[in-house]
SEPA-941064 format. One record per atom (N, C-alpha, C): x negated, y, z; atom name; residue in three letters; chain. Coordinates in steps of 0.02 Angstrom, whole numbers, plus 32768, in hexadecimal, padded with zeros to 4 digits. Each point is the difference from the previous one (the first is absolute). Last residue first. Layout:
SEPA-941064
<<X; Y; Z>; 'CA'; 'ala'; 'A'>
...
//
This chain:
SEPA-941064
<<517B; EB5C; 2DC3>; 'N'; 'unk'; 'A'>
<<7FF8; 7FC8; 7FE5>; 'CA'; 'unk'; 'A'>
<<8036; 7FC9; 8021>; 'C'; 'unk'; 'A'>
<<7FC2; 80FD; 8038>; 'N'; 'unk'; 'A'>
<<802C; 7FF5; 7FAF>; 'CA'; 'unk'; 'A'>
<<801C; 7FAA; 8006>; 'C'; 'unk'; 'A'>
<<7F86; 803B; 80AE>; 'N'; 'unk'; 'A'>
<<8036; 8012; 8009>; 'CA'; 'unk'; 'A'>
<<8028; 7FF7; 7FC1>; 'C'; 'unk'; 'A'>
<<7F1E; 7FD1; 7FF4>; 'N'; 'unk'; 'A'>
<<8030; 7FC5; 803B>; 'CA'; 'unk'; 'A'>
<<803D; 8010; 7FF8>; 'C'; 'unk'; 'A'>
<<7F69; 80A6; 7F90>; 'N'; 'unk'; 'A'>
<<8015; 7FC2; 7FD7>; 'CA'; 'unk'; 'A'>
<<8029; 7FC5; 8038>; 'C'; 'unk'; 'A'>
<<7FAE; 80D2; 8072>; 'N'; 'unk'; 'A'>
<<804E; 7FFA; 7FD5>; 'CA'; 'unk'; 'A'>
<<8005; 7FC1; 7FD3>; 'C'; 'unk'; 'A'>
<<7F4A; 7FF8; 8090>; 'N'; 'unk'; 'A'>
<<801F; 7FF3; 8014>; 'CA'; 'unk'; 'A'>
<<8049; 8017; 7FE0>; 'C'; 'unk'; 'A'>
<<7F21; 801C; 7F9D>; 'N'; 'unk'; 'A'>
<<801D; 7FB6; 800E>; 'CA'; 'unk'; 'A'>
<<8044; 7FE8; 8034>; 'C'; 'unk'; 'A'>
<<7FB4; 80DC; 7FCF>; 'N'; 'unk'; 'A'>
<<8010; 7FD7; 7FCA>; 'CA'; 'unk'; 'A'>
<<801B; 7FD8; 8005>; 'C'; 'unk'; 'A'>
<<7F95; 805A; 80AC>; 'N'; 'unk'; 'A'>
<<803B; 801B; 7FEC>; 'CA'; 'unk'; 'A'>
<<8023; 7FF9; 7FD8>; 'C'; 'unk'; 'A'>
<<7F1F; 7FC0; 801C>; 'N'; 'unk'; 'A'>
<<8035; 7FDD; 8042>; 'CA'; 'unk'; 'A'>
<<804B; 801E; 7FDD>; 'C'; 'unk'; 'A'>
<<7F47; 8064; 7FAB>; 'N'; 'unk'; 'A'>
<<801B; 7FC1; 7FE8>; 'CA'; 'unk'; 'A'>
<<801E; 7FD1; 8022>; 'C'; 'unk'; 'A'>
<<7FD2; 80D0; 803C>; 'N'; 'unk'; 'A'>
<<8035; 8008; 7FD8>; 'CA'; 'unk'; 'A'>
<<7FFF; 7FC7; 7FEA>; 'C'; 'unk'; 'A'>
<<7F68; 800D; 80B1>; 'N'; 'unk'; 'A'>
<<804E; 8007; 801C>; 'CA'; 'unk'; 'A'>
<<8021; 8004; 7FB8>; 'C'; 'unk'; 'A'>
<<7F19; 7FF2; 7FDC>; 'N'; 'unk'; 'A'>
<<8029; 7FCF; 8027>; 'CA'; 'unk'; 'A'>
<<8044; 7FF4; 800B>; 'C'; 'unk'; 'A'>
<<7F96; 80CB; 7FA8>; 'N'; 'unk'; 'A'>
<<8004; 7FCD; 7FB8>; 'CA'; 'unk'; 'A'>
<<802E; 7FC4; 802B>; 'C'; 'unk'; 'A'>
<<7FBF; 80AE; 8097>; 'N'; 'unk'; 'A'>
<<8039; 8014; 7FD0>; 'CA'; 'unk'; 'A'>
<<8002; 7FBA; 7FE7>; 'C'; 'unk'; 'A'>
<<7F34; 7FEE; 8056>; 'N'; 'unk'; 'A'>
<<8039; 7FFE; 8025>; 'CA'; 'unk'; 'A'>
<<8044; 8007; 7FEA>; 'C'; 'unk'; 'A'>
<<7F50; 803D; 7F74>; 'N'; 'unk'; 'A'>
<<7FF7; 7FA8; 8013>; 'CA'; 'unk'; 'A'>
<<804C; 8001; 8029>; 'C'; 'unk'; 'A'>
<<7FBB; 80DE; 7FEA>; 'N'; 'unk'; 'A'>
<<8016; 7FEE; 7FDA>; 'CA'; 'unk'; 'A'>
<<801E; 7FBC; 7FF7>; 'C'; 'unk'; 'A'>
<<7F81; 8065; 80AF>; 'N'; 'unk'; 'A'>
<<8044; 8005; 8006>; 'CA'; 'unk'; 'A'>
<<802F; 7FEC; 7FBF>; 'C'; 'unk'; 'A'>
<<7F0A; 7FD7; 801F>; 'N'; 'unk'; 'A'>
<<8024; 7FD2; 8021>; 'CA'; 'unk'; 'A'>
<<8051; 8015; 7FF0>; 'C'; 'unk'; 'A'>
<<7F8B; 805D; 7F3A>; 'N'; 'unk'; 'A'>
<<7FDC; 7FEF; 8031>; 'CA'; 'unk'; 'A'>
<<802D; 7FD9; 8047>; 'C'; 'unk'; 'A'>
<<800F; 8066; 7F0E>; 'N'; 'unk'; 'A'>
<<7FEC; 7FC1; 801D>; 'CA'; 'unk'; 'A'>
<<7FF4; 7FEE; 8037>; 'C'; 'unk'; 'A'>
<<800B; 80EA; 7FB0>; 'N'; 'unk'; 'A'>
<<802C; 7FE6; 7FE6>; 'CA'; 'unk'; 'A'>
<<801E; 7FA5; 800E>; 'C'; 'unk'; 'A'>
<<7F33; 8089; 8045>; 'N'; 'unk'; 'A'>
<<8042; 802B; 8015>; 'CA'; 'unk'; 'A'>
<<8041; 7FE0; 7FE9>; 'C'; 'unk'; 'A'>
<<7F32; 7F92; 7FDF>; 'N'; 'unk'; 'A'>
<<800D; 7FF3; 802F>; 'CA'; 'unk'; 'A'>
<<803D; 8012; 8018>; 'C'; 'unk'; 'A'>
<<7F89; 7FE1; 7F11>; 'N'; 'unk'; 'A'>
<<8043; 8042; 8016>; 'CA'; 'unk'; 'A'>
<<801E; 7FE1; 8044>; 'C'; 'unk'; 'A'>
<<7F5A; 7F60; 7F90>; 'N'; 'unk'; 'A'>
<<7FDD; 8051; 7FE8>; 'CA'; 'unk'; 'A'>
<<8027; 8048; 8027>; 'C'; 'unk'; 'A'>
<<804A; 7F07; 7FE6>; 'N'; 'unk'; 'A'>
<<7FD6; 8001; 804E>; 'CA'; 'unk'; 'A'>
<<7FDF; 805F; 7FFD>; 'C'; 'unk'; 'A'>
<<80E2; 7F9C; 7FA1>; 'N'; 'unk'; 'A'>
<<7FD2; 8038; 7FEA>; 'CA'; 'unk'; 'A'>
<<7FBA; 7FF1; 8035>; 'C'; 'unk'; 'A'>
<<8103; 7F63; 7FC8>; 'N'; 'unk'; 'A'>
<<7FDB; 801E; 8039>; 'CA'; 'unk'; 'A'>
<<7FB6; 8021; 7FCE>; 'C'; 'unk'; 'A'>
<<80B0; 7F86; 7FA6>; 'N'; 'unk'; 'A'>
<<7FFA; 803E; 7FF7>; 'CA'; 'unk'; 'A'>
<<7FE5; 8015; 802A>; 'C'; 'unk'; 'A'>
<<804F; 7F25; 8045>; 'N'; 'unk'; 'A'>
<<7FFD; 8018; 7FAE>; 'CA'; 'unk'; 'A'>
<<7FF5; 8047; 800A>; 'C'; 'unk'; 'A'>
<<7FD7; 7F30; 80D0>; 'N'; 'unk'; 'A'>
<<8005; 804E; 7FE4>; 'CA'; 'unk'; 'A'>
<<800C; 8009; 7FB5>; 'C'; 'unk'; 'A'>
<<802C; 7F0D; 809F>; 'N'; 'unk'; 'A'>
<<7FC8; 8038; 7FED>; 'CA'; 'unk'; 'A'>
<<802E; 803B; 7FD3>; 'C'; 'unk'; 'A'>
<<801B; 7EFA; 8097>; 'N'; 'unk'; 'A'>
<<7FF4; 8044; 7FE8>; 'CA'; 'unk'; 'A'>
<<7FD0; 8023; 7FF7>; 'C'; 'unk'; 'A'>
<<806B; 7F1D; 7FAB>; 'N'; 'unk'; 'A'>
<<7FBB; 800B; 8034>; 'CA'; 'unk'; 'A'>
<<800D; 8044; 7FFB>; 'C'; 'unk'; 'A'>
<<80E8; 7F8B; 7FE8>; 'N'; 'unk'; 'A'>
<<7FC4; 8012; 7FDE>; 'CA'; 'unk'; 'A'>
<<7FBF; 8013; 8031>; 'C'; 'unk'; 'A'>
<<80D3; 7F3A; 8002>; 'N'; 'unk'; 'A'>
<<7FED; 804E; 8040>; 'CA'; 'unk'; 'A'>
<<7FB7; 7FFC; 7FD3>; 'C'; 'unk'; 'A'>
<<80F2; 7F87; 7FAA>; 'N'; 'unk'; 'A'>
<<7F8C; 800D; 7FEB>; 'CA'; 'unk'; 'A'>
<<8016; 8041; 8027>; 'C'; 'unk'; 'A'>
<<80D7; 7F31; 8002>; 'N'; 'unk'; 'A'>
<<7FDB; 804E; 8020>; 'CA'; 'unk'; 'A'>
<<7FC2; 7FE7; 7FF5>; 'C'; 'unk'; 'A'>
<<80D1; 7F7D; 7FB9>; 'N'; 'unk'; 'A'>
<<7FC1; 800F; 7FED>; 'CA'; 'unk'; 'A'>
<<7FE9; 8030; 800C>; 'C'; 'unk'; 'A'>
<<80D2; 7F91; 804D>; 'N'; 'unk'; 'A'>
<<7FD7; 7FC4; 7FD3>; 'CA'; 'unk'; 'A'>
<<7FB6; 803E; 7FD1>; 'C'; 'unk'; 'A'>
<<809F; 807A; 80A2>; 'N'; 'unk'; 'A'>
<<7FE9; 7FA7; 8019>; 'CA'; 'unk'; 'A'>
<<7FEC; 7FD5; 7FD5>; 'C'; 'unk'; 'A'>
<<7FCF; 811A; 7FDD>; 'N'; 'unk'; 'A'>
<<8039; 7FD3; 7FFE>; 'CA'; 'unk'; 'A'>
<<7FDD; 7FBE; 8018>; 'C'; 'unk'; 'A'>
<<7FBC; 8102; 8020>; 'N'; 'unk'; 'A'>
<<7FFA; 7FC8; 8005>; 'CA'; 'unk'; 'A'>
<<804E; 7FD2; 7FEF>; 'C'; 'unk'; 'A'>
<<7F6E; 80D7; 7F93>; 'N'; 'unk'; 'A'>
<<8026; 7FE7; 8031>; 'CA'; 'unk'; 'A'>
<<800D; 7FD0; 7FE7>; 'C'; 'unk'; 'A'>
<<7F08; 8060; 8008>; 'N'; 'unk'; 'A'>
<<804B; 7FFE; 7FD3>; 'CA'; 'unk'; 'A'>
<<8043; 7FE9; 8018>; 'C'; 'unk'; 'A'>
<<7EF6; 8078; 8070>; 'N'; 'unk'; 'A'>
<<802E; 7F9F; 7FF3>; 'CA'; 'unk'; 'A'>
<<8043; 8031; 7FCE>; 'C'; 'unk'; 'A'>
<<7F30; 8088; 801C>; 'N'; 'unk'; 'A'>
<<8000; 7FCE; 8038>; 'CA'; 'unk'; 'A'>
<<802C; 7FAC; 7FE7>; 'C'; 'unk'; 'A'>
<<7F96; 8116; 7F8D>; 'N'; 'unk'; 'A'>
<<801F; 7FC9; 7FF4>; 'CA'; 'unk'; 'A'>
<<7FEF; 7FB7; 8030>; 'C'; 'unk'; 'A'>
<<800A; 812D; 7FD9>; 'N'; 'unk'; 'A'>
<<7FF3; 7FD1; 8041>; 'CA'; 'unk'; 'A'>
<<8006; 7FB8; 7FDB>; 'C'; 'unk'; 'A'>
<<7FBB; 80F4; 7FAF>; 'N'; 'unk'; 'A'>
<<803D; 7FCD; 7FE4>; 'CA'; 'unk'; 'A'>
<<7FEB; 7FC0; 8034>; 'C'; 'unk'; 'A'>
<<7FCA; 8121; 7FBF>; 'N'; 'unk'; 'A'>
<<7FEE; 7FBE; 8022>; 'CA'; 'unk'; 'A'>
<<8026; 7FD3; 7FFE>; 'C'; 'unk'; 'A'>
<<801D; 80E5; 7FBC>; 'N'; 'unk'; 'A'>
<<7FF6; 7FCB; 7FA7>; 'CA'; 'unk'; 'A'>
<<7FE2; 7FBF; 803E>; 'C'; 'unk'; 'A'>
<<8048; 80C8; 808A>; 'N'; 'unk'; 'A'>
<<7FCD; 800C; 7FBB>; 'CA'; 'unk'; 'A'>
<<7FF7; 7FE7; 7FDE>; 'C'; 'unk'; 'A'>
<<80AC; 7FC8; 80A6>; 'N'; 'unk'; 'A'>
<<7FC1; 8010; 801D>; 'CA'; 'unk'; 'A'>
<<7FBD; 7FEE; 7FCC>; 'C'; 'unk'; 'A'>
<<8100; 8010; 7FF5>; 'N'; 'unk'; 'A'>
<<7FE2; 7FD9; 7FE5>; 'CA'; 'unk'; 'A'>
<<7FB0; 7FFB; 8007>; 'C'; 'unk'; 'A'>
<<808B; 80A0; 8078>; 'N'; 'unk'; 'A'>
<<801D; 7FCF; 7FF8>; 'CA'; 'unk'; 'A'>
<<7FD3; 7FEA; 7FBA>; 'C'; 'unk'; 'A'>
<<7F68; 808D; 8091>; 'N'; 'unk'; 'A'>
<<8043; 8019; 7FD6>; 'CA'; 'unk'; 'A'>
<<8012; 7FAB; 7FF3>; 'C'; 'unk'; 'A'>
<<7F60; 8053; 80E3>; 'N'; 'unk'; 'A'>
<<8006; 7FF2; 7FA3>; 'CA'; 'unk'; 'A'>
<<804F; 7FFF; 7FEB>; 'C'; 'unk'; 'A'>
<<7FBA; 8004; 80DE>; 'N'; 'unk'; 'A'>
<<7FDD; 8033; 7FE3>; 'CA'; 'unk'; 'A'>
<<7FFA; 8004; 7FC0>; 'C'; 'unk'; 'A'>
<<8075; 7F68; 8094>; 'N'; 'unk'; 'A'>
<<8018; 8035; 7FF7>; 'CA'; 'unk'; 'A'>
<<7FD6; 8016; 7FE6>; 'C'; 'unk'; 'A'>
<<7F95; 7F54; 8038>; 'N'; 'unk'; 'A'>
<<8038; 7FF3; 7FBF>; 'CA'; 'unk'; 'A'>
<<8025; 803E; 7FEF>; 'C'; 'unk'; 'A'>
<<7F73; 7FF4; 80C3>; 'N'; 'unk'; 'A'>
<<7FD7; 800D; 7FD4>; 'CA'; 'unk'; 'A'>
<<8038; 7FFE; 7FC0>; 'C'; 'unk'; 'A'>
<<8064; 7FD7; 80D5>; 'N'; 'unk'; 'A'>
<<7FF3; 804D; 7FE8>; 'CA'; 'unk'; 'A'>
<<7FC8; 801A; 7FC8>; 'C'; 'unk'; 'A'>
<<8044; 7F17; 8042>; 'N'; 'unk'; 'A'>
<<803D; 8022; 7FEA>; 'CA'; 'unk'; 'A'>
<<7FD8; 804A; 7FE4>; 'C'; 'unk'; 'A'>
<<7F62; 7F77; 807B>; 'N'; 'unk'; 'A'>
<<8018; 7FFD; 7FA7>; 'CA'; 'unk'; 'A'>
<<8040; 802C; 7FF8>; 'C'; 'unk'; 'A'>
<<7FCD; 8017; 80D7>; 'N'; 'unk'; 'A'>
<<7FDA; 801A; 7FE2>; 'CA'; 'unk'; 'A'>
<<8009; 8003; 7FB1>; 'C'; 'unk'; 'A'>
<<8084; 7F85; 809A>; 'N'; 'unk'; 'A'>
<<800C; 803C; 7FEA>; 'CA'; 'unk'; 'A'>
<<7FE4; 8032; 7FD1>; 'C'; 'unk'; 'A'>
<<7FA9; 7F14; 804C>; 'N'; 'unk'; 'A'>
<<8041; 8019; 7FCA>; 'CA'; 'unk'; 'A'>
<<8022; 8046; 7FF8>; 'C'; 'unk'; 'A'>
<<7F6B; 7FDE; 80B6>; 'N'; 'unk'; 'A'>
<<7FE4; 8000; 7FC3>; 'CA'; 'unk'; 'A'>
<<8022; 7FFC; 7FB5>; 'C'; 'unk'; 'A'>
<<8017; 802C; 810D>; 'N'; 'unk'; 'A'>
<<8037; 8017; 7FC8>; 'CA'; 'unk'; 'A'>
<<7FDF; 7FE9; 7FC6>; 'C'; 'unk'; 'A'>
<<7F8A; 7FCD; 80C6>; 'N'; 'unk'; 'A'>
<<8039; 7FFD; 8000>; 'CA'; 'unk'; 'A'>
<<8036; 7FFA; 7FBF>; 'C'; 'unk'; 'A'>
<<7F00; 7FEB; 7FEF>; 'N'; 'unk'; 'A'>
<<802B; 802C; 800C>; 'CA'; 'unk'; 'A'>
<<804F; 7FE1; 8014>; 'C'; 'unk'; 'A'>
<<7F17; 7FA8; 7FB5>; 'N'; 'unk'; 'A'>
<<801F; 7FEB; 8037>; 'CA'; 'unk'; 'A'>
<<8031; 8049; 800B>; 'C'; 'unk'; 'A'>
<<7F9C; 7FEC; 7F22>; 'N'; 'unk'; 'A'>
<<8037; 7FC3; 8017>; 'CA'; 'unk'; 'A'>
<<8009; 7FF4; 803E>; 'C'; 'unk'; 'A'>
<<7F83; 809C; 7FD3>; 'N'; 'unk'; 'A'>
<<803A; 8030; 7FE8>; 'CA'; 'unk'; 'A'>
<<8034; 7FB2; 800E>; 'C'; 'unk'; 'A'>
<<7F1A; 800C; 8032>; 'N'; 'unk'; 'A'>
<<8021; 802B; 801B>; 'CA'; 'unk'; 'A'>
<<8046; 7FF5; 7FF7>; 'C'; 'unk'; 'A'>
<<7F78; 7F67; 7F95>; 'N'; 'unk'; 'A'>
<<8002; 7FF8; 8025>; 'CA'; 'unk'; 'A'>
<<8029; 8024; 802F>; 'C'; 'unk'; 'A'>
<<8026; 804D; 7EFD>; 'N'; 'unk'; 'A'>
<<7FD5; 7FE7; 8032>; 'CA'; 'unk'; 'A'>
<<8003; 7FDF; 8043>; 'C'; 'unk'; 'A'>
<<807B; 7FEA; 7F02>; 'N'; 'unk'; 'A'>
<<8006; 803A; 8039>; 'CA'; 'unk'; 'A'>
<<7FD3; 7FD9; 802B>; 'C'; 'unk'; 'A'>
<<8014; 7F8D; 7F25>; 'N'; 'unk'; 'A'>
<<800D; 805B; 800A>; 'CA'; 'unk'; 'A'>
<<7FF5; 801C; 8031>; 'C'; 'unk'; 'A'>
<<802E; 7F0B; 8011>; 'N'; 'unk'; 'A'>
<<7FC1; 8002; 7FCC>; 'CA'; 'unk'; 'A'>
<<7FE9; 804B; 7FF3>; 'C'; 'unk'; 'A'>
<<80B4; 7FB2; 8091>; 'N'; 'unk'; 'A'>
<<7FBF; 7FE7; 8001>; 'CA'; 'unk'; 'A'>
<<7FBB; 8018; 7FE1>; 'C'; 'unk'; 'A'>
<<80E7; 804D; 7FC5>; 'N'; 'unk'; 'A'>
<<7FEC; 8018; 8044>; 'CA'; 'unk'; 'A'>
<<7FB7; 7FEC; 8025>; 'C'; 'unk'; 'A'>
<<8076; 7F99; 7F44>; 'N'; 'unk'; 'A'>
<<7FD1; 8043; 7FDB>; 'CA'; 'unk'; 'A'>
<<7FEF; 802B; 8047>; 'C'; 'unk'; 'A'>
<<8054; 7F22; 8038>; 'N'; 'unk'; 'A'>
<<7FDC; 7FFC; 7FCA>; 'CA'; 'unk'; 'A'>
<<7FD1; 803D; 7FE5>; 'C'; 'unk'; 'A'>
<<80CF; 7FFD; 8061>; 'N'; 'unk'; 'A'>
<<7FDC; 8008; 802B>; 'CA'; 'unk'; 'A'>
<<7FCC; 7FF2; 7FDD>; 'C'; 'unk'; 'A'>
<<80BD; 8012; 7F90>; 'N'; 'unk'; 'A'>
<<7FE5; 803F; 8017>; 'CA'; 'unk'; 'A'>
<<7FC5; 7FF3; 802F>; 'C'; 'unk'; 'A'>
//
């Protein structure tokens, strides 16, 4: 997350106290699968072979900001975290 905090949110906004909050509250603004965006970071990890992927975006729209845009990314983040973390649990 910090990464897209870096790279997304401004000087202002990264010296904020709450700046994570901030994301939180951009992510709320979108719908659970946050419009067809698709976060892809790392796969889960096992001891004889973790690939931490280069991230990046699937379905991101640069054209449909409304739809793409930071709060979406954000969403995408946290759900692929979310993934990755029931496959642990399954696993």
């Amino acid at each position: 997350m910090r990464w897209f905090r870096d790279g997304f949110y401004s000087a202002d906004e990264r010296a904020r106290s709450d700046v994570y909050a901030l994301l939180e509250h951009d992510a709320t603004t979108q719908p659970a699968g946050a419009n067809g965006v698709f976060g892809i970071f790392s796969n889960l990890m096992t001891a004889d072979r973790w690939v931490h992927a280069s991230p990046a975006f699937i379905g991101f729209d640069i054209g449909a900001p409304a739809l793409s845009g930071r709060g979406a990314c954000v969403r995408a983040i946290e759900e692929a975290a979310a993934y990755v973390s029931l496959g642990h649990l399954r696993g």
